[in-house]
Structures are given as C-alpha cells and as structure tokens.
N, C-alpha and C positions, 0 to 999 in steps of 0.2 A: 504494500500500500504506500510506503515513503516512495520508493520508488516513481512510482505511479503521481504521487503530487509532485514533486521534483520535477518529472518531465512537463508537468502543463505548466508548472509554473518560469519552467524554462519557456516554453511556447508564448507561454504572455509576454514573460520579458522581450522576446524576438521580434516577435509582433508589432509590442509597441518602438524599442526601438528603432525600427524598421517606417513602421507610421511616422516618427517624430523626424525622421532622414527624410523621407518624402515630403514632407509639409515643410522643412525647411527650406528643401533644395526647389521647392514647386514657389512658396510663395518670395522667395529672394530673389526670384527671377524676374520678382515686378516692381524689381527696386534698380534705379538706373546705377550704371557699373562705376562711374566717380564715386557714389556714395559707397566707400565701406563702412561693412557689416560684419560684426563676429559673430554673435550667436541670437537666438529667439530671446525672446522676455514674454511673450504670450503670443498665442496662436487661437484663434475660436471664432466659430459663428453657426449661420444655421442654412441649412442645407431641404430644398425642398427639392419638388421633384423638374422642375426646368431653370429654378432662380434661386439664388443663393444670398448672403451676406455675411461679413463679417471682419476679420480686422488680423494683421500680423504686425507685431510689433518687434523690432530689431533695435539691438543697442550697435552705435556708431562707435566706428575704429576713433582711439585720442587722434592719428594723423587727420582724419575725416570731420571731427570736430576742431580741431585747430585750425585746419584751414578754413573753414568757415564764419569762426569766429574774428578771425584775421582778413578774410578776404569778401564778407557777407553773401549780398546778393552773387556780385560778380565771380564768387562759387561756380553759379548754376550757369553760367552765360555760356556752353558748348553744348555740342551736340551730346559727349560723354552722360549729360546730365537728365538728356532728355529719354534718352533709349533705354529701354529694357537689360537687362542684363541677356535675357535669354535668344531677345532677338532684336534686328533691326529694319524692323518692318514699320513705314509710316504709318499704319493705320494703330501701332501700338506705342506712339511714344506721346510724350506729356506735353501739355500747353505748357506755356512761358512760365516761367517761375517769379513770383512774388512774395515779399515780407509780410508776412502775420503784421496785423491782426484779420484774420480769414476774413470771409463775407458774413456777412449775419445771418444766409440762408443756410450757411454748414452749424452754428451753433444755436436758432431759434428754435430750437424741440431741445435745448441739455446739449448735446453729440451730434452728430452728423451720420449719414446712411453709413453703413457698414460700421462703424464704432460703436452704435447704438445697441447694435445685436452678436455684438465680440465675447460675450460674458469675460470682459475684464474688469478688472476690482476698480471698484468705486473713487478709492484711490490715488491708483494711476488714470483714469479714466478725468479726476479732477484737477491733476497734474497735467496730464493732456491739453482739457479744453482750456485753462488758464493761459498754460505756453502759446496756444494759438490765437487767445484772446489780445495780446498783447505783443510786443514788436521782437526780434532779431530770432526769429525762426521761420520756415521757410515754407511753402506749401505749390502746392500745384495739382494737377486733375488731368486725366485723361476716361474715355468712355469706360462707365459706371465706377469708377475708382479714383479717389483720392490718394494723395501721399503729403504727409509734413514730414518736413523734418525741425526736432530741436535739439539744435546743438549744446542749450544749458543742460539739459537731462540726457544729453548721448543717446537720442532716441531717434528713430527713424517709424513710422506711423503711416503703415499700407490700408486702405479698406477699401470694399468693393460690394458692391449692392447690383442685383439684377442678373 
C-alpha cells in the first residue's frame, strides 16, 4: 500500500510540475523579449468553453528594472518592446507604450478584464491597481490583452479576456 501512495503521489508531483512549465513557458511568451523575466508570482483565471480570462504575473530581471527606471518611457520606444516573445507576427504585437496612470476604463469596476478574474490576492491585486493608478510605470494593450509593467515592484502584469 506505501508503495502504491508513493507512486501517485509521484504522479501528482509530475503533473503538476509539468503544468507549472507549460503555463510558464505559454504565458511568457506574451511578454515582449526586452522585458526580462525570471520566474511567475501568480498564474490564474477562468477558462470557459470558447472565452477565457485571467492574469500572469512575472517578476522583472534588477537589469530590466534598472533600465527603466533610468531610461523611463524611452525603454519601450523599439520594436524589441512591442513583439511577443514567441513571435513576430503584426497582428500580435502591442500599441505604443505609455506612463500610468492607465485610462479610467481599465480601473472603473476595482481591476481591469482579465485581473478581475486572476484569483490573485487582494493584496497584490491592491499593489497592482495603485502602481497603475499613479505615474513611472508603464502599460500598453494589444487585442483582448493588457500588459503593465512596474518597475517599483519588479512586476510585469499580462491579462487577457475573451
């Protein structure tokens, strides 16, 4: 019988680390390739049967915050900024980049589409819309998906609705 738990619970372990590699390697890829990224801070949302939502949260490399911090806006001013990681297809790269404070349409309901249904903690969820409510953080959109970045909290902030 030990036996027998041992192996599922090896299964699980496999599983899940396996899930947590793919959701890494899937949702980094919608993060443009200037922006380094180390590792997740939250991954979640909810999943129906043709429309989705939800939110990947990545902490920024110190190189990727420093130069931002040093270099602001004119960070995002290349193409490096605007493309996908995964690919460089125009229908997938992001409108022009601008300084927080967002538009009042991403934060008049609390959140914005896909952060709203992240099940991330309340929080960082408050640490989120605060940094976007206010100036030297960065944001931009492409179809159904947002992205900010803030470089005070080394955070890079994906979501995507629809």
């Amino acid at each position: 019988m030990k036996k027998f738990v041992k192996i599922i619970i090896s299964i699980i372990i496999t599983v899940y680390v396996a899930w947590s590699a793919f959701q890494y390697d899937w949702y980094s890829g919608f993060i443009p390739a200037k922006i380094g990224i180390t590792y997740a801070i939250h991954i979640g949302g909810e999943s129906h049967f043709r429309e989705g939502c939800g939110a990947a949260i990545f902490r920024l490399t110190n190189a990727t915050a420093d130069a931002i911090f040093h270099k602001g806006i004119d960070f995002f001013n290349d193409s490096g900024a605007i493309y996908l990681r995964r690919r460089k297809d125009p229908y997938d790269t992001y409108r022009s980049w601008k300084e927080t404070p967002v538009p009042n349409t991403w934060t008049s309901e609390g959140t914005w589409e896909g952060l709203s249904c992240s099940s991330t903690s309340s929080s960082l969820l408050s640490q989120i819309v605060l940094a976007a409510s206010n100036k030297r953080s960065y944001y931009s959109s492409r179809h159904e998906s947002k992205i900010i970045v803030i470089p005070s909290l080394k955070l890079v902030v994906f979501s995507y609705f629809g």
